[in-house]
MARDO-556987 format. One record per residue (C-alpha): x, y, z; residue in three letters. Coordinates in steps of 0.05 Angstrom, whole numbers, plus 5000, padded with zeros to 4 digits. Each point is the difference from the previous one (the first is absolute). Layout:
<nodes>
XYZAla/...
</nodes>
This chain:
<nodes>
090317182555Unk/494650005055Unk/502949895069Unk/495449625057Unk/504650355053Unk/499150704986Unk/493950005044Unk/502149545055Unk/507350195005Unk/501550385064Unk/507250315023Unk/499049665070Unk/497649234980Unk/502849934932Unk/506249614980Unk/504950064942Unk/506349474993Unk/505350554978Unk/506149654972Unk/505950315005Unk/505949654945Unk/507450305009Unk/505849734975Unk/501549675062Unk/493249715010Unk/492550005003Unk/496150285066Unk/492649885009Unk/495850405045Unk/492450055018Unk/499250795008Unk/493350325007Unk/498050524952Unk/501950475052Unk/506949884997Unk/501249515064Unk/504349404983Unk/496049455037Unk/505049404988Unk/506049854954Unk/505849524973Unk/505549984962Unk/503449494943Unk/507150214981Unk/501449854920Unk/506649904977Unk/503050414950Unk/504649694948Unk/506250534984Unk/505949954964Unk/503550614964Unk/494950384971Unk/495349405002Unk/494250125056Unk/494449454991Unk/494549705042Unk/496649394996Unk/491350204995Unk/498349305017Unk/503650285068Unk/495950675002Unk/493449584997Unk/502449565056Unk/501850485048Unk/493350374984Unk/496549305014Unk/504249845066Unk/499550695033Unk/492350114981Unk/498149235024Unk/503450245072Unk/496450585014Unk/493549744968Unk/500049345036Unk/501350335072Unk/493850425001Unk/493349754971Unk/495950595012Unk/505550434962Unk/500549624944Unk/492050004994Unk/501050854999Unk/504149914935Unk/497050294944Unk/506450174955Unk/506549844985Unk/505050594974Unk/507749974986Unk/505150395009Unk/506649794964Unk/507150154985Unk/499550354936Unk/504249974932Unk/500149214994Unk/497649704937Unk/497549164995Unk/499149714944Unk/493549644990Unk/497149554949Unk/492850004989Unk/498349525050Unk/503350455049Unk/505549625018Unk/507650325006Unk/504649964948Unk/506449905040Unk/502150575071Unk/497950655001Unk/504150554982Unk/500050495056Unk/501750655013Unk/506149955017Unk/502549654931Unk/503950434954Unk/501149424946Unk/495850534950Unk/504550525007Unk/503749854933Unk/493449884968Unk/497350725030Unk/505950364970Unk/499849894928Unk/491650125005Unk/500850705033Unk/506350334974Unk/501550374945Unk/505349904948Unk/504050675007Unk/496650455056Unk/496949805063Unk/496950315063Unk/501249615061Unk/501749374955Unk/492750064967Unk/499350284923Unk/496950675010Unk/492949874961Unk/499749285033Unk/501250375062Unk/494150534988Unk/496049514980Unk/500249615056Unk/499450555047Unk/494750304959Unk/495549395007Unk/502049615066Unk/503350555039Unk/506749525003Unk/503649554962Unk/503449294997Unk/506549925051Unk/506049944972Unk/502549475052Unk/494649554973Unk/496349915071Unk/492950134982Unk/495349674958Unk/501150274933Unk/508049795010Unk/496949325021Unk/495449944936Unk/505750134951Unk/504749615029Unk/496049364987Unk/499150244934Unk/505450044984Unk/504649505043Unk/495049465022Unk/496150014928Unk/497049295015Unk/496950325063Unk/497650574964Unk/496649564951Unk/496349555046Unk/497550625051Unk/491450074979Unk/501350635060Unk/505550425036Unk/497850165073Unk/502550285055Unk/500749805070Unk/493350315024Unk/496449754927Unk/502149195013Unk/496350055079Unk/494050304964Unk/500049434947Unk/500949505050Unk/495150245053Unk/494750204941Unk/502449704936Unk/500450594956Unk/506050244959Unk/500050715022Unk/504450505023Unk/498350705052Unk/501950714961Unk/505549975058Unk/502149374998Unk/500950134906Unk/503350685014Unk/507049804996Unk/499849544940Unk/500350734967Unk/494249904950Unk/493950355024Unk/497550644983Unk/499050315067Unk/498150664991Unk/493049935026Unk/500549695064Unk/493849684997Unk/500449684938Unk/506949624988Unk/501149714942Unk/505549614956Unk/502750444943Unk/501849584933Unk/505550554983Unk/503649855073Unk/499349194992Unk/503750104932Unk/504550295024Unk/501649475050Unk/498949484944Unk/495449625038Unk/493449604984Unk/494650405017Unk/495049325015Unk/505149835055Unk/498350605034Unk/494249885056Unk/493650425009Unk/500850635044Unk/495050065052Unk/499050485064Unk/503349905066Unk/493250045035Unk/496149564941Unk/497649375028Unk/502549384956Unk/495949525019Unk/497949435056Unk/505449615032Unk/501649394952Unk/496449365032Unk/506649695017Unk/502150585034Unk/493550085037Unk/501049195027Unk/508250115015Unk/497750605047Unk/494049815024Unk/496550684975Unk/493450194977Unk/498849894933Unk/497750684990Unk/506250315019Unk/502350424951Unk/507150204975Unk/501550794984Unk/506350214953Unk/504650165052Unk/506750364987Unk/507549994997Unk/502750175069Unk/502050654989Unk/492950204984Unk/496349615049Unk/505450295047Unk/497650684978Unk/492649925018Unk/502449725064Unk/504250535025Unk/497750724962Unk/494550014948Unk/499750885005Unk/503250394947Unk/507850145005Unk/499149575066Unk/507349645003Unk/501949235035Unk/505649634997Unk/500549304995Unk/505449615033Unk/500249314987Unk/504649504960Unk/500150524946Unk/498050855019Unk/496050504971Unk/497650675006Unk/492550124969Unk/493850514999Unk/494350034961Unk/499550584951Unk/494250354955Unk/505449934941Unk/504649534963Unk/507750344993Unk/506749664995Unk/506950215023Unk/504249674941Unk/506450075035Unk/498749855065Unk/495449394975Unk/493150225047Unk/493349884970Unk/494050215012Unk/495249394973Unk/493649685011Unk/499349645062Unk/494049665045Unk/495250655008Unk/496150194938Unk/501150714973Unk/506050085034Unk/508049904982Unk/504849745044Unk/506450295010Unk/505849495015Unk/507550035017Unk/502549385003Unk/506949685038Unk/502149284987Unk/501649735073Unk/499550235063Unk/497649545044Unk/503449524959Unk/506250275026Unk/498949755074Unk/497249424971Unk/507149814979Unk/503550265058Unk/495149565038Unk/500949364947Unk/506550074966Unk/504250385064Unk/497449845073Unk/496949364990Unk/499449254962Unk/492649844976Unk/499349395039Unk/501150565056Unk/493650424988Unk/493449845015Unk/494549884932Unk/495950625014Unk/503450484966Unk/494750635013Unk/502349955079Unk/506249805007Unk/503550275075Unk/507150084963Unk/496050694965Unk/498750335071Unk/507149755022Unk/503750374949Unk/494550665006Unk/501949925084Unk/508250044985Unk/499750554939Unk/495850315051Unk/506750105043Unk/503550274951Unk/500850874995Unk/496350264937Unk/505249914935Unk/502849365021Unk/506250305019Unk/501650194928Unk/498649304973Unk/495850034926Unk/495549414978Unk/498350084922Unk/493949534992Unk/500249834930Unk/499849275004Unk/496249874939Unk/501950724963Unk/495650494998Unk/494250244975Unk/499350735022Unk/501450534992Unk/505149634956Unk/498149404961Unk/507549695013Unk/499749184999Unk/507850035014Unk/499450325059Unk/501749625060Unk/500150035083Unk/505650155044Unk/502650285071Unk/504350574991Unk/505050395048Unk/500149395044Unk/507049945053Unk/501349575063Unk/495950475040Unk/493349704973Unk/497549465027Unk/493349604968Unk/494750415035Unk/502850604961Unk/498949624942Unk/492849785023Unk/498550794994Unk/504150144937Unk/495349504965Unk/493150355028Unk/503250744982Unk/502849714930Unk/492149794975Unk/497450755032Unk/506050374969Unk/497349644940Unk/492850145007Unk/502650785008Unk/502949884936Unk/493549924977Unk/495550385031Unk/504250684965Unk/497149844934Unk/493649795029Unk/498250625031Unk/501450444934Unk/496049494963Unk/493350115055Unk/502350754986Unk/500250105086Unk/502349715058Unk/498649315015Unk/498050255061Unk/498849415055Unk/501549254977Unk/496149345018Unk/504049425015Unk/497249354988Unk/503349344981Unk/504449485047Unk/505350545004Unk/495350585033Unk/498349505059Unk/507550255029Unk/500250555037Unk/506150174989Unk/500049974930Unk/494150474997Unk/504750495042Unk/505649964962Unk/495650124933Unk/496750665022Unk/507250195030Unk/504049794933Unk/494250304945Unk/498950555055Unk/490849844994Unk/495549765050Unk/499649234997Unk/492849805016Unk/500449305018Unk/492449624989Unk/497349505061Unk/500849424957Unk/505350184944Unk/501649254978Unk/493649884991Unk/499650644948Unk/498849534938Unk/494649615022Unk/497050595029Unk/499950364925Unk/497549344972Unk/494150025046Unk/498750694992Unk/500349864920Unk/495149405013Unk/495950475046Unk/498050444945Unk/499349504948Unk/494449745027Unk/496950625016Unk/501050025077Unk/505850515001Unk/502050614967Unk/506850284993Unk/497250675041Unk/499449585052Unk/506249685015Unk/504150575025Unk/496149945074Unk/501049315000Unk/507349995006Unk/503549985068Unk/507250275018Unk/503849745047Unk/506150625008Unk/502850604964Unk/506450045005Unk/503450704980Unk/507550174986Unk/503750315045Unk/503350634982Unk/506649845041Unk/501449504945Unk/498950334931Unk/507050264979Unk/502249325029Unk/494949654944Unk/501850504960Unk/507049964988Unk/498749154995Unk/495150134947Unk/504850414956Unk/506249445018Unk/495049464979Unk/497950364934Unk/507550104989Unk/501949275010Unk/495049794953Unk/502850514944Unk/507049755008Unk/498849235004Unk/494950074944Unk/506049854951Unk/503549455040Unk/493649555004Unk/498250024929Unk/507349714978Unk/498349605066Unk/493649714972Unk/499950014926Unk/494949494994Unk/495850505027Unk/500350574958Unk/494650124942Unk/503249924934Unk/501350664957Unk/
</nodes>
């Protein structure tokens, strides 16, 4: 499709809305194509969860969008009249339910619901031998063609999909598409049923060997046992879809030749945000945490459940580690422990109680005086996929008092992320070397310190590392249109610090790492006769 702003768009003048959906809400920002965030707002959305049940309404998404885009377009004529695309970013590994008009079939299954873990089981195991709980030729041909395969807790897409198959059949019957999170924006803000090779990966149906050419594989959607003409078209990250939809363009107050450009899941558009260079490593730290870097292959560690699989940069794989919560985790302590809701304030990006509880772990010696924070809230994803796993303080007396516990929880998600980044190294094949921060989580100081003093690597913490997501979007929407490349976004990025480990404190990290790695082992067991709802089925 011919673009009118591939001539006119400039780095300097040039607007995109970057929309940035997370599970706890949707953030709108005007960022110029050189990476400065020029205004924002945020929406929260409420998330619906009980037992392994984790919904969201997308009437609610939509609304959110609408509310935090109308702020920061109605404050500032002469921005909005720089606009000249929209790109989202989104949480990824939902799934709605659309009929052909568009509209939702019911809440959203998102990535947090397990309710297909049943359904996953009988699908990917074998009736005698297994490897990993997958039948050994399912397994290779999984690997073989997607460089992963289906979870067996159920969480992603292709859990979703067979779960409404085969528990919510009159569902099933009435969905014309399955989309994700990222797909429904695009069909709202352009009207087309279509989904980004990122945004498809992790229904597990797509032959992704060439990188630049993704497509769904009629062996793999068999094997799921699901209609293949519910299945959207697969498009690029950097294709643009279309003009704005005329509704949208009057809502907004936009030109109606802004354009809208495929976007990505989060942990892709965090990607292009915060490293784009080969083997180039970030973590993200926000409600959820990841580790990721783009890589010139696709491989899979089976055991430790890393994948390296297409993601928002063409010709390129990207390399993910994923851990269920981690800012999550102070999200409760904040919610659930410390405070009522009616005591917190409705902007959830900034609230003060975050740098309170970073100023008191801050007082705290390194180790939290022998206290241990296991951060497995939700389970865990890697580098075990272990639903039945569950959070906990550990080794705590009379002697502790709550700011102990403050920096138990911020060592207990970077003992975690050390935990992951073992596995992640040997799958780059070298050291991860030094690691981007980005995401509400790197905006602490002291959290950065803590992670490059716990995982023992340089933390490099970016100027603006909330804004890391709608950064990515607009860099995605930057080259879509023609007025960016991906060579050119590694000068564009800003850091803020470096923080390094200290030396003083690595056998103290040390010895923590091995005591957290040995709890897990021993209450393993205990929390699967614990949570038995939880654990696949044989």
């Amino acid at each position: 499709m011919s673009n009118p702003y591939v001539q006119s768009a400039s780095t300097g003048q040039s607007l995109v809305l970057a929309v940035d959906l997370g599970t706890s809400g949707c953030k709108c920002a005007l960022v110029s194509l050189d990476g400065t965030v020029r205004a924002w707002a945020f929406r929260p959305v409420k998330l619906h969860v009980q037992g392994a049940l984790a919904e969201q309404e997308p009437q609610d998404w939509w609304m959110a969008f609408l509310e935090s885009a109308g702020e920061i377009l109605a404050a500032d004529a002469q921005l909005r009249n720089r606009v000249v695309a929209v790109c989202c970013s989104t949480q990824t590994e939902g799934t709605v339910c659309v009929d052909r008009n568009g509209q939702p079939l019911g809440r959203a299954l998102t990535w947090l619901d397990s309710r297909g873990a049943a359904a996953m089981a009988s699908r990917v195991r074998g009736r005698v031998f297994n490897i990993e709980g997958y039948a050994p030729l399912k397994l290779w041909r999984w690997l073989r063609l997607t460089g992963g395969a289906p979870s067996l807790s159920g969480r992603d897409s292709a859990g979703h999909m067979v779960y409404l198959r085969d528990e919510e059949p009159e569902r099933y019957a009435r969905t014309y598409k399955f989309l994700n999170v990222l797909d429904y924006l695009n069909l709202r803000l352009s009207g087309r049923f279509c989904a980004t090779q990122d945004s498809t990966v992790t229904s597990w149906i797509t032959d992704n060997r060439d990188p630049n050419h993704i497509h769904y594989d009629a062996g793999l959607i068999r094997l799921l046992g699901i209609d293949a003409d519910k299945l959207p078209e697969i498009v690029h990250s950097t294709d643009v879809l279309g003009p704005l939809l005329p509704e949208v363009v009057q809502a907004l107050g936009l030109s109606p030749k802004t354009v809208v450009v495929g976007g990505a899941v989060d942990n892709s558009a965090v990607a292009v945000g915060a490293a784009v260079g080969d083997f180039e490593t970030h973590l993200y730290l926000g409600t959820s945490s990841w580790l990721g870097a783009h890589v010139p292959f696709m491989k899979t560690d089976v055991h430790h459940k890393i994948a390296a699989i297409p993601g928002a940069v063409d010709g390129r794989y990207l390399a993910m580690a994923l851990q269920s919560t981690a800012g999550a985790n102070l999200s409760f302590l904040r919610d659930r422990i410390l405070y009522h809701p009616d005591e917190l304030a409705s902007d959830e990006e900034h609230p003060a109680v975050y740098e309170m509880l970073n100023q008191i772990a801050a007082r705290v010696p390194p180790g939290a005086r022998g206290l241990i924070y296991t951060p497995w809230l939700l389970g865990e994803r890697t580098p075990v996929d272990d639903p039945c796993l569950r959070a906990g303080l550990l080794n705590m007396s009379l002697e502790h008092s709550r700011e102990d516990i403050f920096r138990a929880f911020l060592e207990g998600v970077a003992l975690n992320t050390r935990w992951m980044l073992e596995p992640f190294a040997r799958l780059l094949g070298r050291d991860a070397g030094i690691i981007t921060a980005v995401g509400g989580g790197a905006q602490s100081d002291v959290w950065c310190q803590i992670m490059a003093d716990v995982t023992g690597q340089p933390i490099r913490q970016l100027a603006a590392p909330i804004q890391a997501n709608a950064i990515g979007a607009t860099f995605i929407a930057g080259v879509g249109i023609g007025a960016l490349s991906f060579a050119d976004l590694g000068h564009l990025r800003q850091a803020r610090h470096t923080y390094e480990p200290s030396s003083a404190l690595r056998r103290l990290y040390d010895d923590k790492f091995e005591t957290f790695k040995e709890v897990r082992t021993r209450l393993a067991p205990l929390y699967q006769r614990l949570n038995p709802s939880q654990t696949p089925a044989p």
